[in-house]
N, C-alpha and C positions, 0 to 999 in steps of 0.2 A: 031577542038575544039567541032564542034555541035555532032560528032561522041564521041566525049568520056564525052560527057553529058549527051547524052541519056544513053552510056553503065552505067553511074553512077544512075540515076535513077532507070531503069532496075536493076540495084543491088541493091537500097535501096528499092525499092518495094516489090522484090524478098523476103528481111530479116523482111522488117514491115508483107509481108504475114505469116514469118517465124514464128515472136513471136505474130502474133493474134492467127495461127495456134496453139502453145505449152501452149497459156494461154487459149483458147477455149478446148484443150483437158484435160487441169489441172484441166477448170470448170466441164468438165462434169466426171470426176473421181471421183472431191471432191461430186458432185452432187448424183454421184451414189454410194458413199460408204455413205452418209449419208441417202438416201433410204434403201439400207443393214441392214445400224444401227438403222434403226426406225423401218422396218418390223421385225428384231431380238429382240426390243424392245417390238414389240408387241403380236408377238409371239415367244415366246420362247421356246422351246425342251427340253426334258429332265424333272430332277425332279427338285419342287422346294416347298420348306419346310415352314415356319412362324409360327412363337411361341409368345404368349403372355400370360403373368400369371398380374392378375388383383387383386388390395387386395381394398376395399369400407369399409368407415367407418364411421357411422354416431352418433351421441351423443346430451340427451339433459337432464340437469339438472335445479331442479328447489330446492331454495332456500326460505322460507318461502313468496312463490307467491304465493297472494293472487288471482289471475283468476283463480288455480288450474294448477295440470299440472302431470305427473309421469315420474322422471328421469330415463332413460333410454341409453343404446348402446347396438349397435350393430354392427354387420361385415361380410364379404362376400367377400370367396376367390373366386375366378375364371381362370380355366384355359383353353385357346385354341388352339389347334394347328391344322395346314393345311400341310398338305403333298399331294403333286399335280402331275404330270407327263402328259405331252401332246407331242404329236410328229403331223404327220401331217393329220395322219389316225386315229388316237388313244387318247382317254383325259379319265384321272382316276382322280377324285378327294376324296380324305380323310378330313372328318373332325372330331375333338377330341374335345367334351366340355365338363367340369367337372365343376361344382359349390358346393359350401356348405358355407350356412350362418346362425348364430345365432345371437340372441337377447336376451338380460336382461333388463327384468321392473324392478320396486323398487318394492319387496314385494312381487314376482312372482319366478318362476322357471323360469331358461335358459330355449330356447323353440328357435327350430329349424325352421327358416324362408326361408330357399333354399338349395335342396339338390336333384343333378342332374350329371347323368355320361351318356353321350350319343356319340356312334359312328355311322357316317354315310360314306359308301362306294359309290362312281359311277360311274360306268364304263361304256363308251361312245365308241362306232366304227362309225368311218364317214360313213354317207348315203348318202346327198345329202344337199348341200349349210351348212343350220347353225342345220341341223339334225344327228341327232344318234340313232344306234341302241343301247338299254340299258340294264344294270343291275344293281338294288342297294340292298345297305345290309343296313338294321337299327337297333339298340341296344341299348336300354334303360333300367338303374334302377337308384338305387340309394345306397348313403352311409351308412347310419345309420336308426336307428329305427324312424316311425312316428305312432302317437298317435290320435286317433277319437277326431276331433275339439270340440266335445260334450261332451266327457270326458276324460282328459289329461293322465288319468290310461287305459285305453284299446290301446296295443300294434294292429296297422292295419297294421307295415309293418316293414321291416327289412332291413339290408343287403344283395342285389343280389334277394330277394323277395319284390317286383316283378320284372320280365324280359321279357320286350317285346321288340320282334324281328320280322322284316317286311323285306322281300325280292322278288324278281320275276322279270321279264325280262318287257319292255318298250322300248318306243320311246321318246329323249330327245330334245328339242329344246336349243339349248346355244348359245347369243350371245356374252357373252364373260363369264370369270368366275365367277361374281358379277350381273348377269342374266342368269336366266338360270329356264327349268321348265322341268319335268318329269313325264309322265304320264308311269304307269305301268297298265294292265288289268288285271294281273294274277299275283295279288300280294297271297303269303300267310303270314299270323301271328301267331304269336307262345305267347301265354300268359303262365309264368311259378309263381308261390307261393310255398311256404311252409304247409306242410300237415297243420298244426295246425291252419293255419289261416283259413281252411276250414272244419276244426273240426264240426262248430256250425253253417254253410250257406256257401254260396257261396262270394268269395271274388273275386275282380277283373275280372267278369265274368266266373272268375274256378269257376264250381260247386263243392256242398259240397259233402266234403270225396276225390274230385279232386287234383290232383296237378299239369295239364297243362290245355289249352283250344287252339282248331285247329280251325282260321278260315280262308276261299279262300276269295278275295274280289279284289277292285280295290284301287289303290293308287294315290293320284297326288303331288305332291311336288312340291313347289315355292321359289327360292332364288332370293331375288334383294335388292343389296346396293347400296343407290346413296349419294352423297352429299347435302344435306341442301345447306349450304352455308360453308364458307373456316375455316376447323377446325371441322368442324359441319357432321356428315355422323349418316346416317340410314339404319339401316341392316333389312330386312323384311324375316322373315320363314316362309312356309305354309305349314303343312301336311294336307291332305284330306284324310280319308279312309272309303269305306263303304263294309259291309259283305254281300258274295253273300249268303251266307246259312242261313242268318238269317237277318230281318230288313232290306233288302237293302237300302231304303229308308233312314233310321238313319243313318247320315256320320256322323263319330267324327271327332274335328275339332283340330289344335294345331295350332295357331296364337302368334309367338314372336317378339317382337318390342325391337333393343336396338337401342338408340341414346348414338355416344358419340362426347361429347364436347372435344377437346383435349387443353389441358393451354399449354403446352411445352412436351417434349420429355417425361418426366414421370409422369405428374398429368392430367388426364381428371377428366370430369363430368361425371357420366354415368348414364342414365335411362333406365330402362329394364324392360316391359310388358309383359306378357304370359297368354292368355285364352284359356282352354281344355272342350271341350266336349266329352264324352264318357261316355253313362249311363251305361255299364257295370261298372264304376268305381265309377260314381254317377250321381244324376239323375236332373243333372243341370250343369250352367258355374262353371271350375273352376278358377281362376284368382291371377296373383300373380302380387306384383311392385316392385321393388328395385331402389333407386335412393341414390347417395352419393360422392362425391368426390374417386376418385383413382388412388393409387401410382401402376403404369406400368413398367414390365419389359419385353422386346422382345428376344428374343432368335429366 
């Protein structure tokens, strides 16, 4: 009897080591595909794309107010997109921004308040840890005609005049795609205008009778987006660049600020700051704000 007690033991032992054993390997399966899926989640491969088109629209009328006041709207389309590609040696990032917004006073002409088409390329090969070797391409004008803030009749700028374009090879630092900084040494720029606007002086640093300007220089670019708090995120741009042929010392500077508040899937709040230096263009800060309620669509 003591013999086939133990032989029964011995076999119950045997099966409890059975099923600690199948549920110890199931843990560490589940354990390691869920590693799998969180390092697949945080780096990913291949291309990957994000579209957002933004409309802002802000309004204020006044009805026999006595504090005073001038009824006005205005609006501000917006469009962004991100086409991205990273593998394990390799990170290309593309970015697409296009804005254009006007405004009407009561008593005034329509009178154009943001208008802006900008691509940026950049091309990253792994060096070492969270470094790259680089290259980026930058592309700046705009849509429609703008006018000397001094007087509303004098044409200063056009469609595709002006075009400024900034490229040249660098070393990147990226710790992920929402931080990320790019020092280029050997940037060149390319300033282009239309003859006419250089008819009577020089425009946009083109000299007069000109209709490009070549300059070698260094470049530094800064991207970081973080969270405020939940719903709440801020995106920070920095372009640096200073000319080696001329002024080294003079960096012009491009600092853009957006916050956005997001209400649900398609209405945020957005607020969007931008200050330029660059005396070839003029010979102080330039500064723009836009703030307004926006209906979101994401593609």
């Amino acid at each position: 009897m003591n013999k086939i007690a133990l032989r029964l033991a011995i076999v119950a032992l045997f099966c409890a080591g059975f099923v600690q054993a199948q549920v110890s390997e199931k843990e560490l399966l589940k354990k390691t595909e869920e590693t799998v899926s969180k390092i697949k989640e945080e780096k990913p491969n291949g291309w990957e794309k994000i579209g957002m088109f933004t409309f802002l629209a802000n309004q204020a009328s006044f009805d026999n107010w006595l504090a005073g006041g001038q009824s006005s709207i205005a609006g501000n389309m917006g469009l962004k997109y991100d086409l991205n590609y990273k593998s394990d040696t390799w990170t290309w990032d593309n970015k697409l921004n296009a804005n254009y917004g006007l405004t009407k006073i009561s008593g005034q002409q329509l009178r154009k308040t943001d208008d802006r088409f900008e691509l940026n390329s950049l091309l990253g090969k792994k060096a070492s840890g969270e470094w790259y070797y680089s290259f980026f391409f930058n592309f700046k004008t705009q849509f429609d005609s703008g006018f000397d803030p001094a007087d509303n009749t004098i044409k200063i700028s056009h469609f595709l005049s002006p075009i400024f374009i900034q490229f040249g090879p660098g070393m990147m630092w990226k710790k992920s795609d929402d931080f990320k900084i790019n020092v280029a040494p050997a940037t060149s720029k390319v300033i282009m205008v239309h003859r006419h606007f250089t008819d009577l002086g020089p425009s946009f640093g083109v000299a007069q009778g000109e209709t490009s300007r070549y300059e070698f220089g260094a470049a530094i670019n800064g991207y970081y987006k973080f969270n405020i708090m939940e719903n709440v995120s801020a995106e920070n741009i920095l372009n640096l660049y200073t000319n080696y042929l001329e002024n080294p010392y003079n960096v012009d500077i491009d600092y853009t600020l957006n916050i956005v508040m997001k209400v649900n899937k398609y209405l945020t709040t957005n607020f969007a700051f931008q200050t330029i230096y660059d005396d070839n263009a003029f010979a102080g800060f330039q500064t723009r704000q836009v703030i307004g309620v926006g209906v979101n669509y994401g593609f």
